[in-house]
C-alpha positions as CSV (number, residue, x, y, z in Angstrom):
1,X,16.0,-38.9,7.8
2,X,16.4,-35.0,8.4
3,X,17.9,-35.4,11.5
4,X,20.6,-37.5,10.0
5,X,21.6,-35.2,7.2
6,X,21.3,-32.2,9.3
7,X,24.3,-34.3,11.5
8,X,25.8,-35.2,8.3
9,X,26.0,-32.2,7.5
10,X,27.4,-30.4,10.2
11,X,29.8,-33.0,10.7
12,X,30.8,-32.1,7.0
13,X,31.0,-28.7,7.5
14,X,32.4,-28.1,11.2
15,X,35.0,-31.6,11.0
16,X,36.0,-31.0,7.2
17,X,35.6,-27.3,5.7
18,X,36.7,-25.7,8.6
19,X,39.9,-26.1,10.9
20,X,40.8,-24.0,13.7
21,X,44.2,-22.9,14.0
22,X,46.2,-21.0,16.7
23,X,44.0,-18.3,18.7
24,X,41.0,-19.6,18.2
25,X,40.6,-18.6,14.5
26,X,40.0,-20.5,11.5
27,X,40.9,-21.1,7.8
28,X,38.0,-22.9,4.8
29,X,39.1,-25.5,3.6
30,X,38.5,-26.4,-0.2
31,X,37.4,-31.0,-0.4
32,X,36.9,-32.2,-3.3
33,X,33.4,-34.8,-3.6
34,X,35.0,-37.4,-3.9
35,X,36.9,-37.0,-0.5
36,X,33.5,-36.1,1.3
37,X,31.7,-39.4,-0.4
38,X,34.6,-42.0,1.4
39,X,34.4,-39.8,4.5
40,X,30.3,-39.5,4.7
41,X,28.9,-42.0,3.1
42,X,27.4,-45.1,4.7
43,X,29.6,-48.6,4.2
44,X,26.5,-50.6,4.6
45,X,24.7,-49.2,1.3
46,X,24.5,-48.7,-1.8
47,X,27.6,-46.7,-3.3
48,X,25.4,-44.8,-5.9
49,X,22.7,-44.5,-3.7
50,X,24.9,-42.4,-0.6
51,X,26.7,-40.5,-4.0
52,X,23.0,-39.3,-4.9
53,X,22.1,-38.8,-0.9
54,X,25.2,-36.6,-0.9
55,X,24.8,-34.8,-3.7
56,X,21.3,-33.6,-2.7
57,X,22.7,-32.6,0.7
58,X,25.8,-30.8,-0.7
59,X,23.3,-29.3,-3.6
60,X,21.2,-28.3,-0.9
61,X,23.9,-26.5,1.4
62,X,25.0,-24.6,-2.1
63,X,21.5,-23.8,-2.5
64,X,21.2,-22.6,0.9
65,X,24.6,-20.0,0.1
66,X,26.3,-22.1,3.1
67,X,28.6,-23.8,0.5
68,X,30.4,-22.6,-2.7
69,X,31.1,-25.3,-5.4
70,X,33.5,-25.1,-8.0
71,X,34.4,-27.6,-10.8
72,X,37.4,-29.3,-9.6
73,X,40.3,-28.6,-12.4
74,X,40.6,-32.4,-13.0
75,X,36.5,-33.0,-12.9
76,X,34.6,-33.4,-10.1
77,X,33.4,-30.7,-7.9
78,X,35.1,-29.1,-4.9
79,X,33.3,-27.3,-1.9
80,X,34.1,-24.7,0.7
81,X,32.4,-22.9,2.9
82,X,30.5,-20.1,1.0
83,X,31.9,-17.3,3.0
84,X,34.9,-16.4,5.9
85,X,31.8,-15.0,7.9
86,X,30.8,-18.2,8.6
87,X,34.1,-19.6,9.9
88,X,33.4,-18.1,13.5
89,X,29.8,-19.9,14.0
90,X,31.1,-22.7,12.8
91,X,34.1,-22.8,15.2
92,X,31.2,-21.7,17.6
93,X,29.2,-24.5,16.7
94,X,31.6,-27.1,16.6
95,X,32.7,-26.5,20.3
96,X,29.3,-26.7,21.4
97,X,28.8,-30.2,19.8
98,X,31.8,-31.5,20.9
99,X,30.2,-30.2,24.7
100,X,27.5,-32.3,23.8
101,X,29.2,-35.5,22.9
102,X,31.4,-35.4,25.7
103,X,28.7,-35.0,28.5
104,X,26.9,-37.5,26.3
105,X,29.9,-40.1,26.6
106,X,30.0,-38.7,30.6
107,X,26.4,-39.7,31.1
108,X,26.8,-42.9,29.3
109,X,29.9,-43.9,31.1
110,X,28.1,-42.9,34.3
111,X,25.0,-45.0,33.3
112,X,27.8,-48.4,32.5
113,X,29.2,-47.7,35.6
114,X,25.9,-47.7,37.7
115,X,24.9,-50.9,35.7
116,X,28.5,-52.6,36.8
117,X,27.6,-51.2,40.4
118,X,24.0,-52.7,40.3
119,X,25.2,-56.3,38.6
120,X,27.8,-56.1,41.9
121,X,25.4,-55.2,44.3
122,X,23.1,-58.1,42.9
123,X,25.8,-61.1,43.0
124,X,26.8,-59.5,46.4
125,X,23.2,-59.6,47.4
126,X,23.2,-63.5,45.7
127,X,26.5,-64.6,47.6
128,X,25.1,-63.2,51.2
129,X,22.0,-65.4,50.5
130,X,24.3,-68.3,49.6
131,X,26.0,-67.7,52.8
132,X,23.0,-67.5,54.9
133,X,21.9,-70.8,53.3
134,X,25.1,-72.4,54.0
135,X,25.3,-71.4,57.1
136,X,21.4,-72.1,58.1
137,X,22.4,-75.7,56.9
138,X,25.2,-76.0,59.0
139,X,23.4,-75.1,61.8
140,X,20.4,-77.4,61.0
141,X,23.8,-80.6,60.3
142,X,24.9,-79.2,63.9
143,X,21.6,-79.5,65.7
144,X,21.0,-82.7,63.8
145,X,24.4,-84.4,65.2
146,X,24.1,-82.6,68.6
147,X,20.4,-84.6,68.7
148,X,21.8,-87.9,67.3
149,X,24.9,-87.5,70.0
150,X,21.8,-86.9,72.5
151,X,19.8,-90.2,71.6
152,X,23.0,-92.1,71.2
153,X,23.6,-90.9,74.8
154,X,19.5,-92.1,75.8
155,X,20.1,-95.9,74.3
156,X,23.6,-96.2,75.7
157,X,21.5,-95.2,79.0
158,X,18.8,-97.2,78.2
159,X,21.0,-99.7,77.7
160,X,22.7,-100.0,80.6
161,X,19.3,-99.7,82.7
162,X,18.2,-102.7,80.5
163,X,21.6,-104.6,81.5
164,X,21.4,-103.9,85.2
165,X,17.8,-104.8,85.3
166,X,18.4,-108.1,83.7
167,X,21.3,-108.8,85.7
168,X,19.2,-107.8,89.1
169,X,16.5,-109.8,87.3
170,X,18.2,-113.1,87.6
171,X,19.9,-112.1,90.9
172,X,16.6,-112.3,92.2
173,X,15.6,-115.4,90.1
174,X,18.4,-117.1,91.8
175,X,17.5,-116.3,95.0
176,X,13.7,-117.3,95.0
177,X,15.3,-120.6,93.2
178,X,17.1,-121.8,95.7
């Protein structure tokens, strides 16, 4: 789409037919199409197809007096900037993308990180439950042994009661026998 080749082509023109050199200024830079075609041209489609895509774009820049093009001395065309008043928006231009992409990467870096921080606080949240769980079920095996210990303790009781009962039981059988 548009937006694509206008990013095509400012990556073309700010990444390849200018360079900035020491104090800020810059120098064109002459490529011929064939270096711009392996640099800008999509891997996943058809070679002809992104040569024709280019060449509109490229005819289009020329057309626009942002490019010059010259017949390359062993065929093919070359390409430069149309004019050294251009180099400084360019430059200009460049720096303010490169702004752009690296608060872009910021945010997205900031956005992974809150992700990472969310996942955490989630298997944190998921490991307390655990915990609680695990612990409510000890607590339920603790009152459940503490209540077994308790009726253990009644029949032993109970027991014993039953035992001296019986044994007065035929203490006093023995004694209306006689």
């Amino acid at each position: 789409g548009i937006a694509g080749e206008y990013d095509t082509a400012r990556r073309l023109i700010e990444d390849e037919l200018v360079i900035e050199t020491e104090g800020g200024k810059g120098v064109r830079v002459t490529m011929h199409e064939l270096s711009l075609l392996a640099k800008f041209s999509d891997r996943n489609r058809d070679e002809a197809a992104e040569k024709a895509r280019l060449r509109r774009l490229l005819d289009a820049l020329v057309n626009l007096h942002v490019l010059r093009r010259e017949v390359g001395s062993r065929g093919g065309d070359t390409y430069e900037l149309a004019h050294d008043r251009l180099i400084a928006p360019v430059l200009a231009g460049k720096k303010e993308r490169l702004a752009q992409e690296a608060e872009a990467e910021r945010q997205r870096k900031e956005a992974e990180t809150q992700r990472q921080l969310a996942q955490e606080r989630r298997k944190r949240q998921q490991a307390r439950r655990v915990a609680l769980g695990l612990g409510a079920l000890s607590f339920l095996s603790l009152l459940a042994l503490a209540g077994a210990w308790w009726q253990n303790d009644i029949a032993v009781k109970a027991k014993k009661d039953a035992e001296q009962k019986r044994s007065e039981a035929e203490t006093a059988k023995a004694m209306y026998t006689e």
